[in-house]
C-alpha positions in Angstrom: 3.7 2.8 -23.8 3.9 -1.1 -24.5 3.3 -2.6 -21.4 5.9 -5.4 -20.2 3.2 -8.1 -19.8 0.3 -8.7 -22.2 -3.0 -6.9 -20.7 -1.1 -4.9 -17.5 -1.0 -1.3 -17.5 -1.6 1.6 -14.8 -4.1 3.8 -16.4 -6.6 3.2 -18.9 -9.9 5.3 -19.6 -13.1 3.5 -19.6 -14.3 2.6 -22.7 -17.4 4.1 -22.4 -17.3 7.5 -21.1 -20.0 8.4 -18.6 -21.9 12.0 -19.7 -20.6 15.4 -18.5 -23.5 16.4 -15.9 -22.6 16.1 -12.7 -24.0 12.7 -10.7 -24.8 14.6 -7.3 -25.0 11.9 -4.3 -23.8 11.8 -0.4 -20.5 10.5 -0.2 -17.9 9.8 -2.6 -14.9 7.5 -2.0 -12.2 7.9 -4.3 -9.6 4.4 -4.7 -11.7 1.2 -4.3 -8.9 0.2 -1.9 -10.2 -2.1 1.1 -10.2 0.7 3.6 -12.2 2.7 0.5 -14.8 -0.6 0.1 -15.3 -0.4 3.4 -15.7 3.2 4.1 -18.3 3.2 1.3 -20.0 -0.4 2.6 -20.0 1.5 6.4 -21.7 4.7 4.8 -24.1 2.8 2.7 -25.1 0.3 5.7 -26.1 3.5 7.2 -28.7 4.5 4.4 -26.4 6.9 2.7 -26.1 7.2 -1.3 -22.3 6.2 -2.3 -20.6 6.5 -5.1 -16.8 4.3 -5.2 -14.2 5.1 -7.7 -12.2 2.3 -8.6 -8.5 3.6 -10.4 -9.1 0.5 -12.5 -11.3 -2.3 -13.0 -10.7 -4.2 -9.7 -11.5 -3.3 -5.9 -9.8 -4.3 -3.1 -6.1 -2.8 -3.2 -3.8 -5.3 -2.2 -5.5 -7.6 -0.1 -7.7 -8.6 -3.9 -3.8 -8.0 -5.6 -1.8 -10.6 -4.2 -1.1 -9.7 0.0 -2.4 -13.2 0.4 -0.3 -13.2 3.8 -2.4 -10.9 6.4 -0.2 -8.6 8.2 -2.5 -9.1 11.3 0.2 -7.7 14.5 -2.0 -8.7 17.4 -5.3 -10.3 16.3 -7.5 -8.8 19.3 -7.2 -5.5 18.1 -9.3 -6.3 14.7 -13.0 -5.4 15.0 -15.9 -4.6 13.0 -15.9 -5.1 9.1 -12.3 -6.1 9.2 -13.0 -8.4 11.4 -16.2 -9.3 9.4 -14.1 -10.0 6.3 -11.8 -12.6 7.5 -14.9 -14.3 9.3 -16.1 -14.4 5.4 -12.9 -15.9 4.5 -12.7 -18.2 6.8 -16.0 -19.7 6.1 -14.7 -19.7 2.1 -12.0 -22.0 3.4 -13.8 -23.8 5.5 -11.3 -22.7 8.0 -11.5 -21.9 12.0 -12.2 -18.9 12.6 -10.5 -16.0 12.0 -8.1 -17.1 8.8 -5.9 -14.5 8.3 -4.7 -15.5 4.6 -6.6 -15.0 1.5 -6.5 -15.8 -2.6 -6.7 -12.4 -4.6 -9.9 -13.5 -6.1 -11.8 -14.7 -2.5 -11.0 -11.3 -1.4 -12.4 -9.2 -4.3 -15.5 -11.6 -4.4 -16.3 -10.6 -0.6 -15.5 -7.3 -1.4 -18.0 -6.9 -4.8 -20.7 -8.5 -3.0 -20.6 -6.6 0.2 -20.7 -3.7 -2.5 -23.7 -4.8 -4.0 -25.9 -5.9 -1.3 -24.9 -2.2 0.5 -26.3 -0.5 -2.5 -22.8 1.0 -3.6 -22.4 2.3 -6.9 -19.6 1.6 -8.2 -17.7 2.8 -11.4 -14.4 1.8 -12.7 -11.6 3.4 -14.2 -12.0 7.1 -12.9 -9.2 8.6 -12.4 -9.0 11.9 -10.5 -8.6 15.4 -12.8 -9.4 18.2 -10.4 -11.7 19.3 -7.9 -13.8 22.4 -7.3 -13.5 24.1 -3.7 -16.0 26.7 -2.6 -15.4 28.2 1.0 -13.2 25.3 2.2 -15.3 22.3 0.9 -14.7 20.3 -2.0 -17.8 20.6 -4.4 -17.3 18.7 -7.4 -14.6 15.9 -8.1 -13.8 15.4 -12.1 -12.0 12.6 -13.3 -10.0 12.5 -16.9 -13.0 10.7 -18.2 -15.3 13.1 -18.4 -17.3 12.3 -15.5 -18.2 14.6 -12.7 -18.9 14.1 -8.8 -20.8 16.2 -6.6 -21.5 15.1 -3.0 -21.6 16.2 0.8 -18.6 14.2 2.1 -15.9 13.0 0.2 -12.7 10.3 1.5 -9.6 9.3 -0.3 -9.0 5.8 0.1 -6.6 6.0 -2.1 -3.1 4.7 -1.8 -0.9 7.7 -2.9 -3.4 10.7 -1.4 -3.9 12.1 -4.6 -7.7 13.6 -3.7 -6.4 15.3 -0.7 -3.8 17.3 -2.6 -5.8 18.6 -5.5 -7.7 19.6 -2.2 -5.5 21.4 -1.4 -4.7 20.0 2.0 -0.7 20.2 3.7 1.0 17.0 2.8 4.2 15.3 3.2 6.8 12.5 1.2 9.7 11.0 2.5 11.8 11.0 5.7 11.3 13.7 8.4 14.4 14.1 10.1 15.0 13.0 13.6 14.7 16.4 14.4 11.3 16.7 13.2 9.4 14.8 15.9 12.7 13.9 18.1 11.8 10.1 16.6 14.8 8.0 17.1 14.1 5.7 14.3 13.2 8.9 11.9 15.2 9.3 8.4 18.4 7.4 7.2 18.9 4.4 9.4 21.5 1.6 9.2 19.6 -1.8 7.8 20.5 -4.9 9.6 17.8 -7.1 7.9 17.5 -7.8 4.0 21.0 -6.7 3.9 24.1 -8.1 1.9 25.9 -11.3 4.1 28.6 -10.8 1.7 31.7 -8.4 0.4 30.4 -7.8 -3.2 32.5 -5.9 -6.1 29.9 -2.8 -7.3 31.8 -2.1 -10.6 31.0 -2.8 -14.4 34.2 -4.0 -14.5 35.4 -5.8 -11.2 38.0 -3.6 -9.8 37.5 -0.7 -11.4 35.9 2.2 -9.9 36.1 4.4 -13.5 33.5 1.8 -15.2 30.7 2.7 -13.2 28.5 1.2 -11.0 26.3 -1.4 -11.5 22.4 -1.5 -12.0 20.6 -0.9 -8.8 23.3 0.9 -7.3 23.1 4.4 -6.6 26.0 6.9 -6.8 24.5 9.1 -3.8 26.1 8.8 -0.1 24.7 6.6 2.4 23.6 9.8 4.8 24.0 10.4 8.3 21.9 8.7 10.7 18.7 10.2 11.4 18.9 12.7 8.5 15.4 13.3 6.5 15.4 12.8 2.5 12.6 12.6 0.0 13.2 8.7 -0.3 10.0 6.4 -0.1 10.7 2.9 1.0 10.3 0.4 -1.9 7.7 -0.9 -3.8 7.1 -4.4 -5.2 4.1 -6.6 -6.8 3.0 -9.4 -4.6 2.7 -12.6 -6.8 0.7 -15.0 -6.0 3.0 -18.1 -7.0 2.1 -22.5 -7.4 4.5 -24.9 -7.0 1.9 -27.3 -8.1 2.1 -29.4 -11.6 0.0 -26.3 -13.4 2.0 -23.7 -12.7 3.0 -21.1 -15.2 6.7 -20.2 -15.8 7.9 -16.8 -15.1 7.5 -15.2 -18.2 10.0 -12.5 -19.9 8.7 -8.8 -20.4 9.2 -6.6 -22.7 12.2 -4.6 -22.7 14.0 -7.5 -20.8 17.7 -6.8 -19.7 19.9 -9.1 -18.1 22.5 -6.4 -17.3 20.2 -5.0 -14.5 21.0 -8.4 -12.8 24.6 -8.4 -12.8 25.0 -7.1 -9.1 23.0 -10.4 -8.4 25.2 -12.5 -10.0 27.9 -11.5 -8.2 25.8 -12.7 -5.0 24.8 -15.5 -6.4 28.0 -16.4 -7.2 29.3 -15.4 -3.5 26.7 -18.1 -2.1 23.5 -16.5 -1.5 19.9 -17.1 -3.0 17.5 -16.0 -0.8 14.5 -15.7 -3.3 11.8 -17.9 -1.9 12.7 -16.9 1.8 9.2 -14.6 2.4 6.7 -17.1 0.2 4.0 -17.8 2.2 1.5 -20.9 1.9 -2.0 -18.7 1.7 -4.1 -21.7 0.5 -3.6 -25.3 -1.1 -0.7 -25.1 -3.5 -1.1 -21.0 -3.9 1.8 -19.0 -1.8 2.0 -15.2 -1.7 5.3 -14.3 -2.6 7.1 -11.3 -1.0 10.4 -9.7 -1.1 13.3 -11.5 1.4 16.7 -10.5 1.0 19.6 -8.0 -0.2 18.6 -8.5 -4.0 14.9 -9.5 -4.4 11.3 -8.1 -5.6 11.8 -4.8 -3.8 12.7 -2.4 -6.3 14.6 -0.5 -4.3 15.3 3.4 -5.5 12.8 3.4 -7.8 9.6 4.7 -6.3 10.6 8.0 -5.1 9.1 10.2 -8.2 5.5 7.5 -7.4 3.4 9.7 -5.0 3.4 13.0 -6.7 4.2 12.0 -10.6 0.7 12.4 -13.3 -0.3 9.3 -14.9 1.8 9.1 -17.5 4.7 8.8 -15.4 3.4 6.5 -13.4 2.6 4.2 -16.1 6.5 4.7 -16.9 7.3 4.0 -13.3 4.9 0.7 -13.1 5.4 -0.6 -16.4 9.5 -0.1 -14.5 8.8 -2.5 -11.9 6.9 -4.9 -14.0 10.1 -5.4 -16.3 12.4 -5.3 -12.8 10.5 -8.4 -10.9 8.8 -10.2 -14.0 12.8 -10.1 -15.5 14.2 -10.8 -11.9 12.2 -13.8 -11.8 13.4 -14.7 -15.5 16.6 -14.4 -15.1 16.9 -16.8 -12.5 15.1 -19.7 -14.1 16.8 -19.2 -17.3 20.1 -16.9 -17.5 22.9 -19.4 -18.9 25.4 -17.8 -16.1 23.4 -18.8 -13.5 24.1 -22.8 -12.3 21.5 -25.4 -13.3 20.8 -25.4 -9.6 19.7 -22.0 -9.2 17.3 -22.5 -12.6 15.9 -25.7 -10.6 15.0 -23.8 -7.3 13.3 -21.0 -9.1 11.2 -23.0 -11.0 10.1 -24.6 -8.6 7.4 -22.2 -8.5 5.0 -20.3 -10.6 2.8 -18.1 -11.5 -1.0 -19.5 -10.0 -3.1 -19.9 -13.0 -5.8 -19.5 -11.0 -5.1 -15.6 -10.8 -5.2 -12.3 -12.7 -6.2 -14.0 -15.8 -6.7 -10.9 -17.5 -3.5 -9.0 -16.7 -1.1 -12.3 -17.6 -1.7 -14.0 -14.4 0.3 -10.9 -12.5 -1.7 -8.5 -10.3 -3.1 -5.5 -11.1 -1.6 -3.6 -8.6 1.6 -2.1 -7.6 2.5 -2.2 -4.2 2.1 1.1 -3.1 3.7 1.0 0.3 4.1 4.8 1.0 2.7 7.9 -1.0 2.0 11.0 0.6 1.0 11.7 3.8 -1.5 14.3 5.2 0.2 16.6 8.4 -3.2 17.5 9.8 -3.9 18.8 13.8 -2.2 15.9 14.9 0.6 13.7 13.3 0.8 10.1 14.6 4.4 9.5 15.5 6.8 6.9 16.8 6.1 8.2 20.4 2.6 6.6 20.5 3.8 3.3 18.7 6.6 3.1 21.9 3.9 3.7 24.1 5.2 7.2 25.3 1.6 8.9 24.4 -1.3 8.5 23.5 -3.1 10.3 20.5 -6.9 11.7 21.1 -9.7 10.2 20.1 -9.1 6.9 18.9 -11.2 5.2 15.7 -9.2 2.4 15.0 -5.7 0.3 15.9 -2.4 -0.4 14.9 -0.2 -3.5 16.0 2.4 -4.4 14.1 6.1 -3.6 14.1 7.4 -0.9 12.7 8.1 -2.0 9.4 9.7 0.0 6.5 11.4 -1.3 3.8 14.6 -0.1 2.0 15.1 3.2 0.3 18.0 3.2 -1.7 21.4 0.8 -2.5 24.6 2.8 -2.2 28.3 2.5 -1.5 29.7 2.0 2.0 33.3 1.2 2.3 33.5 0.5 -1.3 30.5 -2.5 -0.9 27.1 -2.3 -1.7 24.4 -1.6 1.0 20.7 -1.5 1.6 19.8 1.7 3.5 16.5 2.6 5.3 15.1 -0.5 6.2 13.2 -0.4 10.3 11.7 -3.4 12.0 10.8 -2.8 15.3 8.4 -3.6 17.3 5.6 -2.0 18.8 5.6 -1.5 23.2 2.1 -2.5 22.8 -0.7 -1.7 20.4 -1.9 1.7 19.4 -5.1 4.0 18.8 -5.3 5.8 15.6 -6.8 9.4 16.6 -9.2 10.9 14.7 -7.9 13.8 14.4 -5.2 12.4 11.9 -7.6 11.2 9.7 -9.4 14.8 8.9 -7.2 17.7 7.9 -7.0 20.9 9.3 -10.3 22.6 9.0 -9.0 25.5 7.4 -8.4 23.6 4.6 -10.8 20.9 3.8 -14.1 20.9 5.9 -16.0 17.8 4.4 -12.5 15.8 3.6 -11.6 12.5 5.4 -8.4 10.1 4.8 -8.7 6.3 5.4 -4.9 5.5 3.7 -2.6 8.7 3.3 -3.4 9.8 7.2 -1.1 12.4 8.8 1.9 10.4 10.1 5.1 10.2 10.0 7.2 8.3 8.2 8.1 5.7 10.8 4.9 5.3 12.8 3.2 5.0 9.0 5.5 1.9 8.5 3.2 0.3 11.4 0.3 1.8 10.5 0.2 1.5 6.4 -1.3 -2.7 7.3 -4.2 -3.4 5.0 -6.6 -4.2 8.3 -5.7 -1.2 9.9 -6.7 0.8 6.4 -9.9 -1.6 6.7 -10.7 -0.7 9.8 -9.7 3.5 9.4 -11.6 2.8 5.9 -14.7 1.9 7.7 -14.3 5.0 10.5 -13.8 7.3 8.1 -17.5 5.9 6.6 -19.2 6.0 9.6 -18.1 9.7 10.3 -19.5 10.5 6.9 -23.1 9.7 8.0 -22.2 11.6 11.3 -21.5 14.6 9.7 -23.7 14.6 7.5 -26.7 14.0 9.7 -25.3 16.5 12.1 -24.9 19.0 9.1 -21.6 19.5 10.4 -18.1 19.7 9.4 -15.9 16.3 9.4 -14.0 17.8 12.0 -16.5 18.8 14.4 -18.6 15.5 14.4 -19.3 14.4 18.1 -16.3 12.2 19.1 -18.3 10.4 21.9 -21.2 9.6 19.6 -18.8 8.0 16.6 -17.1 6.1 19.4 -20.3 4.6 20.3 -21.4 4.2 16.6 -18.2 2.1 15.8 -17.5 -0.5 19.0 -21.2 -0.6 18.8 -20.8 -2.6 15.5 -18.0 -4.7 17.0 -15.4 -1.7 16.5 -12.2 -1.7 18.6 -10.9 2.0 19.1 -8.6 1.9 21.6 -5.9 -0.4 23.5 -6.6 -2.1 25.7 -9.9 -2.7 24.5 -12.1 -0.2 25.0 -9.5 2.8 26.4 -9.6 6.0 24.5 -7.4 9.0 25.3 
């Protein structure tokens, strides 16, 4: 399909394709994400062949796409290579040490070169076809360019878990219900932050319920509290935005429609403009530019079909959120029923010229808050983010709040709403367990997760932080070599032994520092 901006699409085959025998190595990590660059760095470093699929030409997920703005939650509870990596970025800055916020293109220049001095092979553009599975182990992993991967341990780093369901292994999307874990902040919940201030009119035609509703608006009821649905909170593109003299106006995709906009009008028109409100200085004149507000970046109700769609709809659904946020942003420098003074304050930024030069200076990847989510032997839930238990076996920790963005836009009391959005925060920091990061051993034997680990929906809101996929990222390496040394299965590596492994590098695996249940 034409994309929206010139050079940005989801899924594109390499031009080259590799030939059809199989490459047989140790470990493969599928999704050069930065927990999968650091799960394949952590493997390598321990003499291992590794082999790290990139979805497309780039590595780093989004802390190389535009997350300039670290979501650190307590910095004491970073170790290792996480820790590591911000030490690199802070001596790119010439900062103090640690400097939690980072340009797309420092991060994916760490990232490369920590590849390439581990020994990492890397190849770009693979994309995940099938797998074969021979008495519950994965032995080969095909992607749709021909290619074929054979190895002794494989991880999905990737964003949306797609390697662990053509595994085969139990997954989850959406809400559970309150019900399903007795979690208090489970399923439909009332947002009190990004939320409309004012009364607005929903209709096409002010008034006039027959019209319809407007764009963005869905015609579904808001849902009782606590109730589970197969909503997954919204995704957006992090920009990475100049308000210096070179900056690059916000340009006008493909497809653009100024109708989808209406609903912001209105607010607009009510008094609020709320647009800027999460754009973050990360360096210099470059800001990192997140969602803030009832009507913003956050395509709300549009990433539902995301985790378990093929490529093609993907592609539909990205190039979807390309045209919503590239138009959002055009609109509100430029739409002639918008004051002068709302034209002013958006241009007032940019796009930073200094980024994404090949994809029209936007990043390369989508914001992929929330795909699926592995239920393994145990399920991390909101009960060890409150403090009420603790999971076994720690390998890495979470810290900040609970933080899920909104789901859907409906109707309540005949005014439009934000639903779903959480921000809570933590009783105190908490350990990841192991045993959320493996599957069940029926299932998958040589399988380990460093993104899509078995939570639920609201403890993943605390947990889905780029350093804390980092740090799993880099556990889930370091069991490989265990494992595979031991000649054992990912599930039965020695607990007490990868404990040592990790805080032995620096590694932080428990809270306070140094407990483990």
């Amino acid at each position: 399909m034409t994309p929206a901006l010139e050079g940005l699409h989801y899924h594109r085959l390499p031009p080259a394709p590799e030939p059809a025998n199989p490459l047989d190595t140790d470990v493969v990590v599928y999704g050069a994400t930065s927990g999968g660059v650091t799960a394949a760095v952590r493997a390598a470093r321990a003499g291992l062949r590794v082999v790290l699929l990139a979805f497309d030409d780039r590595v780093g997920g989004m802390t190389a796409s535009g997350l300039g703005e670290t979501d650190v939650g307590d910095p004491n509870t970073i170790g290792g290579l996480t820790r590591a990596f911000y030490a690199e970025v802070s001596a790119a800055y010439h900062a103090p040490d640690p400097h939690w916020r980072v340009e797309a293109h420092v991060a994916e220049e760490i990232f490369l070169r920590w590849l390439a001095e581990a020994g990492v092979l890397l190849h770009r553009r693979r994309h995940l076809l099938d797998v074969t599975r021979q008495a519950g182990r994965i032995t080969e992993l095909r992607t749709d360019d021909g290619s074929a991967y054979q190895a002794k341990v494989y991880v999905d780093a990737s964003y949306e878990g797609d390697l662990l369901a053509a595994a085969g292994v139990s997954y989850t999307v959406g809400r559970e219900p309150t019900s399903t874990y007795g979690e208090p902040l489970a399923g439909v919940q009332r947002s009190i932050n990004h939320q409309f201030e004012r009364p607005i009119d929903p209709y096409v035609v002010p008034g006039r319920p027959g019209s319809g509703l407007l764009a963005g608006i869905s015609p579904e009821p808001h849902g009782s509290i606590g109730s589970g649905d197969h909503h997954v909170q919204a995704y957006n593109f992090r920009l990475q935005v100049t308000d210096g003299p070179l900056r690059l106006p916000f340009p006008r995709p493909e497809g653009y429609d100024p109708s989808r906009y209406e609903l912001l009008r209105r607010y607009i028109d009510a008094g609020a403009y709320e647009l800027f409100g999460r754009t973050t200085r990360v360096h210099d004149k470059v800001f990192d530019m997140n969602n803030h507000g009832a009507f913003s970046s956050d395509h709300i109700g549009a990433s539902d079909e995301w985790p378990e769609a093929g490529y093609a709809r993907r592609e539909e659904i990205f190039q979807d959120h390309v045209r919503y946020q590239a138009g959002l942003l055009h609109y509100l420098s430029t739409d002639p029923g918008l004051p002068d003074a709302i034209h002013e304050r958006t241009r007032a930024f940019g796009l930073a010229p200094s980024e994404f030069g090949t994809t029209s200076h936007w990043p390369h990847q989508l914001y992929i808050r929330e795909g699926r989510r592995m239920i393994a032997d145990h399920v991390i839930t909101q009960h060890e983010a409150t403090g009420r238990i603790a999971g076994p076996d720690p390998i890495a920790v979470a810290s900040y709040v609970m933080d899920s963005h909104n789901a859907k836009r409906v109707l309540v009391e005949g005014h439009p709403r934000n639903e779903g959005n959480v921000q809570v925060a933590l009783t105190r920091p908490f350990g990841i367990s192991y045993r959320s990061i493996v599957p069940t051993a029926s299932e998958c034997s040589n399988l380990l997760v460093a993104a899509a680990l078995s939570a639920s929906h609201v403890a993943f809101s605390s947990v889905r932080m780029e350093p804390v996929f980092m740090t799993v990222g880099e556990a889930a390496g370091c069991a490989a070599s265990h494992a595979i040394s031991a000649g054992v299965a990912v599930q039965d590596v020695e607990y007490d032994a990868l404990r040592r492994d990790l805080t032995g590098s620096g590694g932080i695996v428990g809270w306070p520092r140094g407990e483990a249940a």
